[in-house]
C-alpha positions as CSV (number, residue, x, y, z in Angstrom):
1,X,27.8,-10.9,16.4
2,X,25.9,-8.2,17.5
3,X,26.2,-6.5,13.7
4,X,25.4,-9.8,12.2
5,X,21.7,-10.1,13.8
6,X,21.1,-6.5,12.8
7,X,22.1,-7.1,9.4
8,X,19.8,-10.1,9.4
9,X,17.1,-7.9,10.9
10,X,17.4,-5.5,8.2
11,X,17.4,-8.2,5.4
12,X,14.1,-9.2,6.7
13,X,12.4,-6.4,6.8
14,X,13.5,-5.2,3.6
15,X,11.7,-8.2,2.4
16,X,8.4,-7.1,2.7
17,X,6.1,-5.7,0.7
18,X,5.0,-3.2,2.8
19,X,6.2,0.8,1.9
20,X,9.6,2.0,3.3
21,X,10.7,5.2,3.9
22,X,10.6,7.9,0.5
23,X,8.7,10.5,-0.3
24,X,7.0,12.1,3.0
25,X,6.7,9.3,4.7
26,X,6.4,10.0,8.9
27,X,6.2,13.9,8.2
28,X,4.0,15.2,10.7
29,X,2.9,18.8,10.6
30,X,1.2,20.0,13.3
31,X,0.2,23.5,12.3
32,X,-2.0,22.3,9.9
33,X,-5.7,22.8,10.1
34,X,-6.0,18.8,9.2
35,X,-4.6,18.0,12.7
36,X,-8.6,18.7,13.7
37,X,-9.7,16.6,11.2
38,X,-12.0,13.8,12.2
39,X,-11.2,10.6,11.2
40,X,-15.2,9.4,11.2
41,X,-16.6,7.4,7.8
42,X,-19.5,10.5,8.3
43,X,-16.7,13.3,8.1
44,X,-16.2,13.1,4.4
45,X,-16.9,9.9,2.8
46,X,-14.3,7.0,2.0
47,X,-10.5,7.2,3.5
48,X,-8.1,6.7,1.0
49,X,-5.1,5.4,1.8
50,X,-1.8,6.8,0.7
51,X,1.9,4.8,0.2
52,X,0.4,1.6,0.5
53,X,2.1,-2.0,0.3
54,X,0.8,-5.9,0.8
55,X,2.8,-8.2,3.1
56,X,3.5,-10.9,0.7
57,X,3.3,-13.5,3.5
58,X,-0.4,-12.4,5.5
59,X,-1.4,-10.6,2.0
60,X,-2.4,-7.8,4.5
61,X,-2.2,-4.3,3.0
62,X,-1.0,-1.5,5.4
63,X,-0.8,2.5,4.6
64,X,1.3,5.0,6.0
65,X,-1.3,7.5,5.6
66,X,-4.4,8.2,5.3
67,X,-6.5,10.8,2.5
68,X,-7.3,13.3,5.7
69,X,-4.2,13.6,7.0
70,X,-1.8,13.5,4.2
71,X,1.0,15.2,6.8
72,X,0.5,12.8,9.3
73,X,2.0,9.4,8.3
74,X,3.5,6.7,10.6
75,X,7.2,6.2,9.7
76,X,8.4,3.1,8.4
77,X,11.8,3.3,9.7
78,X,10.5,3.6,13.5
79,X,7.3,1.5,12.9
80,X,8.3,-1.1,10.4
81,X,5.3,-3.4,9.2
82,X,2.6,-0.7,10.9
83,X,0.0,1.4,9.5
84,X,-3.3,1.8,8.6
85,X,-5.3,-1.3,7.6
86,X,-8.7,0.0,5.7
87,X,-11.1,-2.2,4.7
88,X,-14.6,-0.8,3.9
89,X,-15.4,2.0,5.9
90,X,-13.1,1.1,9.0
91,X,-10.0,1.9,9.3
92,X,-7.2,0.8,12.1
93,X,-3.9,2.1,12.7
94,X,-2.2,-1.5,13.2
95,X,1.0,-3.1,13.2
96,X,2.1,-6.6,12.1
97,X,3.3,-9.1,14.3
98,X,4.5,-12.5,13.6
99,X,1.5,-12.8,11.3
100,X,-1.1,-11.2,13.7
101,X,-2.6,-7.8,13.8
102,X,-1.9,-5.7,16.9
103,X,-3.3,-2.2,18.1
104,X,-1.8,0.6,18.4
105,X,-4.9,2.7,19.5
106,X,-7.7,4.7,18.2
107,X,-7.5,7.5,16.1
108,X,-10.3,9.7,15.6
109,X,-8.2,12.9,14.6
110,X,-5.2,13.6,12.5
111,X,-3.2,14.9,15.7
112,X,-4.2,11.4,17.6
113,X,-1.6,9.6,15.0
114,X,1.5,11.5,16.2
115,X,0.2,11.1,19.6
116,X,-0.1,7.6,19.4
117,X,2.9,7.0,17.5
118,X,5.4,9.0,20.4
119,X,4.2,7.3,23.6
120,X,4.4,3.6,22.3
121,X,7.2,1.8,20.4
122,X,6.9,-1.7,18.2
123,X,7.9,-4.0,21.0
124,X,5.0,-2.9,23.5
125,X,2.6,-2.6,20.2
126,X,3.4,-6.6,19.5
127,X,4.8,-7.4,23.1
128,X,0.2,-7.2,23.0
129,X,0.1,-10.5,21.3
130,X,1.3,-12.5,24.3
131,X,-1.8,-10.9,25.9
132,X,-4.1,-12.2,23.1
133,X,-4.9,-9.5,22.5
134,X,-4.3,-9.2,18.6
135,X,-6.2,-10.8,15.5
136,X,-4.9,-13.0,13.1
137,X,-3.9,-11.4,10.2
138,X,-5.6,-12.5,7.0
């Protein structure tokens, strides 16, 4: 029974639109000098984001990475439906929950996305939208 609801699971969340793992998605290398790297819209103009997908239900597009920190990407086989969410000059590092947007934190450097990413898992990230204290995602 057990193997039958993670089978489901997985058809689910193949489903989306959102990237999966490939290329170097969730590499992390932290002897790079980009791990310093601020994060701020005054550090270096727009953030681009990099392996990008839109959740065909919410139409919300997440990243796994973003132009600054091209070694630093959330992985989409620990953090499914997570990632960057950039619109204009903001940018959050996000995951999607039952159609709402929850935190994972801030990030202001490339190391703070690692960081982040080891002390917190998907089901404390959404287990935030009993708190209220995630947006709707649009």
């Amino acid at each position: 029974m057990r193997a039958l609801a993670l089978l489901v699971a997985g058809s689910l969340l193949g489903c989306s639109g959102l990237p999966r793992a490939g290329s170097d998605a969730g590499a992390s290398d932290a002897g790079t000098k980009s791990d310093a790297t601020s994060l701020s819209p005054e550090a270096g103009g727009a953030v681009q984001g990099l392996n990008c997908g839109k959740d065909p239900q919410t139409g919300v597009q997440l990243c796994l990475g973003v132009s600054p920190c091209p070694t630093s990407q959330v992985d989409p086989d620990v953090f499914p439906e997570c990632g960057f969410r950039i619109e204009g000059g903001k940018y959050d590092l996000v995951c999607l929950c039952d159609n709402q947007l929850c935190p994972i934190g801030p990030v202001t450097r490339c190391a703070d996305i690692g960081t982040l990413l080891a002390s917190q898992s998907v089901l404390s990230i959404c287990a935030q939208a009993n708190d209220g204290r995630c947006v709707p995602a649009r």
